[in-house]
C-alpha positions as CSV (number, residue, x, y, z in Angstrom):
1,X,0.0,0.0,0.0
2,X,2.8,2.3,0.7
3,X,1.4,4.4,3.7
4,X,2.0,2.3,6.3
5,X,4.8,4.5,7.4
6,X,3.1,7.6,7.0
7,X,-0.4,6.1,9.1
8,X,2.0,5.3,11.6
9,X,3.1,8.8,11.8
10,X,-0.4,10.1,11.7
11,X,-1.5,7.8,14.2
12,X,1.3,9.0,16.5
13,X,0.4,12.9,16.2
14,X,-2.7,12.2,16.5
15,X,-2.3,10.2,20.1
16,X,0.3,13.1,20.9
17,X,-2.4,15.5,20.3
18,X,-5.2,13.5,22.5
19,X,-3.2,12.5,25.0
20,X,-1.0,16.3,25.7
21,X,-3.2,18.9,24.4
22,X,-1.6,22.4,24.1
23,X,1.7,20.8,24.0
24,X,4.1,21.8,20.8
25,X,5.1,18.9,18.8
26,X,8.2,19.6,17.4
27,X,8.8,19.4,13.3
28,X,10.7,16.1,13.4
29,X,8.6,14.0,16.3
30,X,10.6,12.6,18.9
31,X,10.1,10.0,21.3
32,X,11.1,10.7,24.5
33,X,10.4,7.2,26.3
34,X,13.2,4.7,27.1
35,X,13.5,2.8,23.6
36,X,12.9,5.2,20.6
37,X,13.3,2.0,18.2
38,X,10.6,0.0,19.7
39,X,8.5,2.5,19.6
40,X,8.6,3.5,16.4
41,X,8.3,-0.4,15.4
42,X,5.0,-0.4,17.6
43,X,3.5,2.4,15.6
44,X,4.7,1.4,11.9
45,X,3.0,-2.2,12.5
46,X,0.0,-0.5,13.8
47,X,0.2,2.1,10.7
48,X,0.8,-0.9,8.5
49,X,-2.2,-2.7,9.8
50,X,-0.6,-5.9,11.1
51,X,-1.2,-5.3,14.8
52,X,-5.4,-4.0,15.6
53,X,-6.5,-1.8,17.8
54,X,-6.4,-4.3,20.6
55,X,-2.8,-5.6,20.6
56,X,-2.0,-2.3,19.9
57,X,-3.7,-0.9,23.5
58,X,-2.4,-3.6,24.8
59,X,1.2,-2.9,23.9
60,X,0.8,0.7,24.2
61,X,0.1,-0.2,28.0
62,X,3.3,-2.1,28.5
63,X,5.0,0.7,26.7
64,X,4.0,3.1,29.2
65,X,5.0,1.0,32.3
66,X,8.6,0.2,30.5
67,X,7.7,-3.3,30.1
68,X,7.2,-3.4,26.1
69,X,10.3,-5.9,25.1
70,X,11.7,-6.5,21.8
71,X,10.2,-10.2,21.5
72,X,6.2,-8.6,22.2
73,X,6.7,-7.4,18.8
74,X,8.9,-10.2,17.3
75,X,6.0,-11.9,16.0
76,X,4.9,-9.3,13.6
77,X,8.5,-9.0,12.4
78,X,8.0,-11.9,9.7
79,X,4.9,-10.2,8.0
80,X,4.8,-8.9,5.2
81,X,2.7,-5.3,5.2
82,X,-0.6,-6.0,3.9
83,X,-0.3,-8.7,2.3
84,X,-3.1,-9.9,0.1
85,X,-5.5,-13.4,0.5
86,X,-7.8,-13.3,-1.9
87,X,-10.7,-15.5,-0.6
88,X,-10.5,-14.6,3.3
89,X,-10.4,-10.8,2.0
90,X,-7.6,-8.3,3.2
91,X,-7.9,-8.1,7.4
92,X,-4.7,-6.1,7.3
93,X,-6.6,-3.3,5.8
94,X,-9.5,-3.8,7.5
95,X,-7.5,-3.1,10.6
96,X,-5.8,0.0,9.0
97,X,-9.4,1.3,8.1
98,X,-10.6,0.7,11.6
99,X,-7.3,2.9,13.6
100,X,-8.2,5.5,11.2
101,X,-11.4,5.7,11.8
102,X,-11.1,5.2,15.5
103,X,-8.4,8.4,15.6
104,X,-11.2,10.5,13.5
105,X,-14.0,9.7,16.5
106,X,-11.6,10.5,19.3
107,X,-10.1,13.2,17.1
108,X,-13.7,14.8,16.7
109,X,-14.6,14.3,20.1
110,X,-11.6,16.2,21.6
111,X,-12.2,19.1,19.1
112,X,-15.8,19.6,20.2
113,X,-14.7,19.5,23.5
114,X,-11.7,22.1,23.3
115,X,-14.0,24.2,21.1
116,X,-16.8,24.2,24.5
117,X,-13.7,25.1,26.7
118,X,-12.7,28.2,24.1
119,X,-16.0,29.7,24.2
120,X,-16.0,29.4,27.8
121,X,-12.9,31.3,27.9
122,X,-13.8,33.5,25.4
123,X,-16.8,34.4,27.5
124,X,-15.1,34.9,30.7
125,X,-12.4,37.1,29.0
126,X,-15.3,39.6,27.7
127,X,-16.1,39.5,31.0
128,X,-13.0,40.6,32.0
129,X,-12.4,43.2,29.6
130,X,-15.4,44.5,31.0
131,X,-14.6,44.8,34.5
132,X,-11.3,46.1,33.7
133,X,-13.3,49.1,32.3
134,X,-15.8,49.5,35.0
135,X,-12.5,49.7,37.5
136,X,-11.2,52.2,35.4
137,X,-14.2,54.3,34.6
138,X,-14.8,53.9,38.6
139,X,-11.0,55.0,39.4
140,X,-11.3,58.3,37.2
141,X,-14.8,58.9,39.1
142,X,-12.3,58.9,42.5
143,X,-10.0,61.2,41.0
144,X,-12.8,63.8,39.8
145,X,-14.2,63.3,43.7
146,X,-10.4,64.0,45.0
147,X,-9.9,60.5,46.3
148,X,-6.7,59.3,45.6
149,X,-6.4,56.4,47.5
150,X,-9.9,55.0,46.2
151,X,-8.6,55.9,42.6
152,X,-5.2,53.5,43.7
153,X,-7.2,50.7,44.7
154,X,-9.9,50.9,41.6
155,X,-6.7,50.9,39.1
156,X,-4.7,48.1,41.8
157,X,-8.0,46.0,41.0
158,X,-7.9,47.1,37.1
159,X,-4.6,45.5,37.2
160,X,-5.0,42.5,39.0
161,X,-8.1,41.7,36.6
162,X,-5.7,42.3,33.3
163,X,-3.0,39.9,34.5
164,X,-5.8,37.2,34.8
165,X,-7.0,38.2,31.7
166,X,-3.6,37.4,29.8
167,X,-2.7,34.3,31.5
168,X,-6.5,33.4,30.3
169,X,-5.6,34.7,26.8
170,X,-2.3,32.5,26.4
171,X,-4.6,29.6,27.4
172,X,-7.4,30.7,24.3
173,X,-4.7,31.2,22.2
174,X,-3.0,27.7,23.1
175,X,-6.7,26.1,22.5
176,X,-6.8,28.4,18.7
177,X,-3.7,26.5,17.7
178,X,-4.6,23.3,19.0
179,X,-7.9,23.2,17.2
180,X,-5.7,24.2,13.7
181,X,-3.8,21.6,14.1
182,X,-6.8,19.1,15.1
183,X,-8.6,20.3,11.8
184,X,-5.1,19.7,9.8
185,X,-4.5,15.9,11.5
186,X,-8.4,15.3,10.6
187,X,-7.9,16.5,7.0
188,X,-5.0,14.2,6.4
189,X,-7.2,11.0,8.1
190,X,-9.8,11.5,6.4
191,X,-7.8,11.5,3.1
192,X,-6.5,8.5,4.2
193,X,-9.5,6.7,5.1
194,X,-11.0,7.6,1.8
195,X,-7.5,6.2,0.3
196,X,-8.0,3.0,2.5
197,X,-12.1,2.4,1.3
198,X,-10.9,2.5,-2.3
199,X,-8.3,-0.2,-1.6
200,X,-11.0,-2.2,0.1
201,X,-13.7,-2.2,-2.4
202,X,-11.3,-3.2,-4.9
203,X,-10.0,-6.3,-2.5
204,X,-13.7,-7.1,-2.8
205,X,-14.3,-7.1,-6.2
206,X,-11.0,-8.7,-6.9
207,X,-12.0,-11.3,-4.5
208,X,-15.5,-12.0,-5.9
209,X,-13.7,-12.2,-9.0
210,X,-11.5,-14.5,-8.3
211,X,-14.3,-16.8,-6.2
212,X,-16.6,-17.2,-9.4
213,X,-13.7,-18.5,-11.1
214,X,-14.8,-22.3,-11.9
């Protein structure tokens, strides 16, 4: 098929992105666990469709404890990727079809999700900015009454509310970026699941083909 590889890489940005949101991925991804080979073994059988969803859980759970070994994957090792049987149809790219699809559910879950915690933000920043303004308009009503230490505290308050507004911000704008990229992973899925429903309908009718052959 020739995308093995490349699912596999996919699959890992997207688990990056589900598992740390608002965390930077850098150009090149790197694997900061203990063995940067096995992992990327784990995720280029899973990309190439020779280990499913459940062995790959399974190994992604050793992985995570530091007990994945070179020998739990061994017995993928003599595989070939996707390789064709005509009359039990191709369950190697069934499997491929299904971690794809699988990403694009979690993938849309967490998007709606972020998107509800960004318009709660946006919300309470309005709210903000609006405060900040009543603190000011109330500090200039001080200064016009000759109360300068009322005007002090109205513009101390003013202040404290724009710091919690920008640390707020940073987070809205973290959530912007994250949802970009969310929309970019889905984009590339989704071409790839279309990629992977064309190879299976053609499986099928080469293997219906080949089983009214007499």
């Amino acid at each position: 098929m020739g995308c093995g590889s490349i699912l596999g890489d996919l699959f890992y940005l997207a688990d990056s992105l589900l598992e740390s949101p608002r965390t930077q991925l850098p150009p090149q991804m790197e694997y900061r666990g203990g063995n940067k080979g096995l992992h990327a073994q784990l995720y280029q059988r899973y990309g190439q469709g020779l280990i499913n969803e459940e062995v790959f859980n399974a190994f992604r759970k050793l992985e995570d404890r530091g007990a994945l070994r070179p020998a739990d994957l061994a017995v993928h090792q003599g595989k070939s990727p996707l390789r064709r049987s005509p009359r039990k149809g191709d369950s190697e790219l069934q499997n491929t079809l299904r971690g794809v699809h699988s990403r694009l559910t979690q993938l849309a879950e967490t998007r709606a999700n972020s998107n509800k915690v960004l318009q709660d933000l946006e919300a309470r920043l309005a709210n903000l900015d609006k405060a900040a303004a009543q603190k000011e308009q109330k500090a200039r009503q001080a200064v016009g009454e000759n109360d300068e230490d009322l005007a002090r505290r109205r513009l101390s308050e003013k202040t404290d509310l724009l710091k919690n507004h920008a640390r707020l911000d940073a987070q809205a704008q973290a959530l912007r970026e994250d949802l970009i990229r969310l929309d970019h992973l889905r984009s590339q899925l989704e071409s790839k699941a279309a990629e992977l429903e064309a190879m299976c309908s053609r499986e099928e009718v080469a293997n219906f083909g080949d089983d009214s052959v007499i």
